[in-house]
DONU-787696 format. One record per residue (C-alpha): residue in one letter; x, y, z. Coordinates in steps of 0.02 Angstrom, whole numbers, padded with zeros to 5 digits, always signed. Layout:
N
AXYZ/...
% end
This chain:
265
X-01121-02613-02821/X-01044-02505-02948/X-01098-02333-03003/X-01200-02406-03184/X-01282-02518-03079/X-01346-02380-02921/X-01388-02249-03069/X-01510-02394-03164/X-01584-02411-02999/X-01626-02236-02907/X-01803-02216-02999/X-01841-02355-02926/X-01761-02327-02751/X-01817-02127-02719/X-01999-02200-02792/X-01982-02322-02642/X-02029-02472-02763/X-01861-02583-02703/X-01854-02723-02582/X-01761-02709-02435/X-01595-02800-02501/X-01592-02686-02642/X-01627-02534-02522/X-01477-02594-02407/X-01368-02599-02580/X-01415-02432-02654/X-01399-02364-02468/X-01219-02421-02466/X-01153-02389-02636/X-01228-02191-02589/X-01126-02183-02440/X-00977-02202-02536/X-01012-02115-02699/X-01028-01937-02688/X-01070-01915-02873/X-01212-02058-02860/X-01279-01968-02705/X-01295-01807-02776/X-01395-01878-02932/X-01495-01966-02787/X-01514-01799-02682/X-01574-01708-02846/X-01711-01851-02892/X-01788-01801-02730/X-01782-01619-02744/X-01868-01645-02917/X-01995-01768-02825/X-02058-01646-02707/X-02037-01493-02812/X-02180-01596-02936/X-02271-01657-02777/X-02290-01479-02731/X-02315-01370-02876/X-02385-01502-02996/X-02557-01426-03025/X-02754-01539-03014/X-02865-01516-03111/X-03059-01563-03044/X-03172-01646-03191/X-03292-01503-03260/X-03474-01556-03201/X-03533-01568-03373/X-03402-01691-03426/X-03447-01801-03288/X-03633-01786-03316/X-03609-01855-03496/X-03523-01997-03448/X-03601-02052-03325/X-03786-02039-03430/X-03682-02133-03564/X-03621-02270-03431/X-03786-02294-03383/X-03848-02320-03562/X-03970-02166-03579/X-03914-02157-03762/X-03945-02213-03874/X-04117-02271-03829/X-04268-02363-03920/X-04428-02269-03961/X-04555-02318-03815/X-04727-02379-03819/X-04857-02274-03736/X-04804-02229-03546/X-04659-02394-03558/X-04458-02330-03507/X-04357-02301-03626/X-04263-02491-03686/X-04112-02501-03730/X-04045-02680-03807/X-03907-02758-03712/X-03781-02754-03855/X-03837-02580-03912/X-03794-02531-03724/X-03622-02622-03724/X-03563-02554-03875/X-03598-02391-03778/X-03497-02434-03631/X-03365-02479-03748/X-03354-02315-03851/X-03383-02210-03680/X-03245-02296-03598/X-03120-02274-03741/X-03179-02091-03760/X-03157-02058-03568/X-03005-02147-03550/X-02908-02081-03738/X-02876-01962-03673/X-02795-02012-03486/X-02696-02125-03587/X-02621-01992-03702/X-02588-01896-03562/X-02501-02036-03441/X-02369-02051-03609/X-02328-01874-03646/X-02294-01882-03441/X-02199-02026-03444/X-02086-01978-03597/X-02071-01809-03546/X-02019-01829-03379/X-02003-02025-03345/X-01944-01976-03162/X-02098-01896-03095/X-02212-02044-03089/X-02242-02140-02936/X-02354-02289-02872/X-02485-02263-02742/X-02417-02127-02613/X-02476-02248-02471/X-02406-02401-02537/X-02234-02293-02572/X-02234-02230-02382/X-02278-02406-02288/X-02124-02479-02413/X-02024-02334-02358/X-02071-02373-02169/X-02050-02562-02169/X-01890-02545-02248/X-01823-02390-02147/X-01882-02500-01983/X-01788-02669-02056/X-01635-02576-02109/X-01625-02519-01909/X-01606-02691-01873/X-01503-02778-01986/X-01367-02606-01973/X-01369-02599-01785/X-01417-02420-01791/X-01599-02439-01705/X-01573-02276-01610/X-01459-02104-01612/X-01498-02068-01446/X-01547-02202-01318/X-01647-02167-01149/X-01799-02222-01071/X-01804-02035-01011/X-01931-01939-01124/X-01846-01799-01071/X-01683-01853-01155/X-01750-01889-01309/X-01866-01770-01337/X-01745-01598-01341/X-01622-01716-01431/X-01736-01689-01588/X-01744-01485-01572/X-01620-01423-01694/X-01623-01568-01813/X-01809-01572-01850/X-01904-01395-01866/X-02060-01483-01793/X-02089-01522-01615/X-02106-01724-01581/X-02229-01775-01420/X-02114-01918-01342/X-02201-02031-01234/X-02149-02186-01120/X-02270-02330-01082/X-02169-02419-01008/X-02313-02453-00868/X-02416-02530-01016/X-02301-02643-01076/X-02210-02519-01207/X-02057-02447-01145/X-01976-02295-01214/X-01762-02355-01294/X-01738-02210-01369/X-01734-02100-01556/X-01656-02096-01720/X-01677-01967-01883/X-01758-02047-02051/X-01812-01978-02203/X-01980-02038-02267/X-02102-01959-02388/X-01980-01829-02431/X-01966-01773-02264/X-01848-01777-02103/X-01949-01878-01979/X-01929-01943-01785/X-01933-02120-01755/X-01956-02171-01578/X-01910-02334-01544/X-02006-02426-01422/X-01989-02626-01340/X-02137-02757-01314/X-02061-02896-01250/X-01900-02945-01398/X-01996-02857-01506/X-01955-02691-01583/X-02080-02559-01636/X-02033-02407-01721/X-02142-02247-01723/X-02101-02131-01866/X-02166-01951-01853/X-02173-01814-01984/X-02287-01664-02054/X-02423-01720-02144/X-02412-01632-02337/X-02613-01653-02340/X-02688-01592-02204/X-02823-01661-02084/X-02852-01829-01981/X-02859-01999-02049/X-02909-02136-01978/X-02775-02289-01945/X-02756-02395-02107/X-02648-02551-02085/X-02540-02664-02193/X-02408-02803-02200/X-02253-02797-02273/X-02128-02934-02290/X-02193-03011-02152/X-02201-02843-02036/X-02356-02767-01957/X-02371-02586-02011/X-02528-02454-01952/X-02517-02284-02020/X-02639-02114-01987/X-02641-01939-01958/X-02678-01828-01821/X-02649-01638-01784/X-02566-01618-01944/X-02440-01753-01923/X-02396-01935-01996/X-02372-02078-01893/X-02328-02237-01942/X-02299-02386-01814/X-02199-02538-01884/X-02178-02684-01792/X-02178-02865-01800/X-02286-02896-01652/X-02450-02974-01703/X-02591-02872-01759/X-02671-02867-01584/X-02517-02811-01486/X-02464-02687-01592/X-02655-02623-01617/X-02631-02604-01420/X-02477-02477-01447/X-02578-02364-01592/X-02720-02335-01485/X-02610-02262-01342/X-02504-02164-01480/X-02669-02103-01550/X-02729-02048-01371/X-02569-01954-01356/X-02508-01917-01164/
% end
């Protein structure tokens, strides 16, 4: 893969919107290109730097009282006989609709293309669909390279002090191997714009890797799951830290592996 070729395609691949060939490609080329790499290590910086100073605005409670009374069709209204509602015709109230909807979303869409031309880099798709892409493909590409772990033990503690140093988080390592779930060992990924842990565990021939990293949001959330290319993938958050478990165990087996993650020790 040349250098044209990598450059056309890092939006794309720091957004996490390739599929797992073209990850493998771009992944290559940027082990070999130092110039390529740095434009891919400054697409990142820019990524979080947005992600973390990019200010919200909340919707100013009178704003969202008007359109929802307009949604509903309070306006405009008939005249109504003595004690009767308020009627309002059915195309009177979908020509409403219509005007309240391009009113409301004008302006959005105004907004969406000064963003886009002004800085076509910053956009991304769903942050949840971005991360379980990022997962799936960081837990394929540890399969297809033969680099599933950067420090192999069943010994939790081997592979737990391995991590101090290279991550400034602590990881909980855990073996279960009396469940059905032994420990293999640990390797360093980058997901979600962050160094994370991913503890590689066995079920059988199966493979499941459990990627670990401070949550940017805060709080608990319950497991969500999804498939990927064929790959079972459960994500949530707990303590203030991301997990992801990737697998591609059926839904029930690996199910079995999140609950004793999520219980912890």
């Amino acid at each position: 893969m040349i250098c044209r070729e990598t450059q056309r395609l890092l939006d794309a691949y720091v957004d996490n919107e390739l599929d797992v060939r073209g990850v493998l490609e771009v992944e290559e080329h940027l082990t070999k290109c130092p110039s390529c790499a740095a434009e891919e290590k400054g697409l990142r910086e820019l990524q979080m730097s947005v992600r973390t100073n990019l200010t919200r605005y909340a919707m100013p409670k009178a704003v969202e009282t008007r359109l929802l009374g307009s949604l509903r069709g309070v306006e405009p209204a008939l005249p109504a006989a003595s004690g009767d509602p308020a009627v309002v015709p059915i195309e009177t109230a979908r020509r409403s609709r219509s005007q309240v909807w391009r009113w409301a979303l004008a302006p959005a869409a105004a907004a969406a293309a000064v963003l886009v031309i002004a800085a076509p880099r910053i956009w991304t798709p769903s942050a949840e669909v971005g991360v379980a892409d990022a997962v799936v493909a960081a837990h394929v590409r540890s399969l297809l390279a033969d680099h599933l772990t950067d420090v192999a033990s069943s010994d939790q503690h081997t592979v737990k002090p391995w991590f101090q140093g290279k991550l400034d988080y602590s990881v909980s390592v855990n073996d279960w191997v009396a469940e059905g779930f032994p420990l293999v060992g640990g390797r360093l990924e980058y997901v979600d714009g962050s160094r994370a842990a991913a503890l590689v565990y066995k079920r059988a021939q199966h493979t499941i890797n459990l990627f670990i990293w401070p949550s940017q949001r805060g709080g608990d959330e319950q497991p969500r799951r999804v498939v990927e290319h064929g790959y079972n993938a459960v994500g949530w958050a707990k303590d203030g830290m991301r997990y992801w478990a990737v697998s591609d165990v059926n839904e029930a087996e690996l199910q079995k592996f999140v609950d004793l993650a999520r219980a912890g020790p």
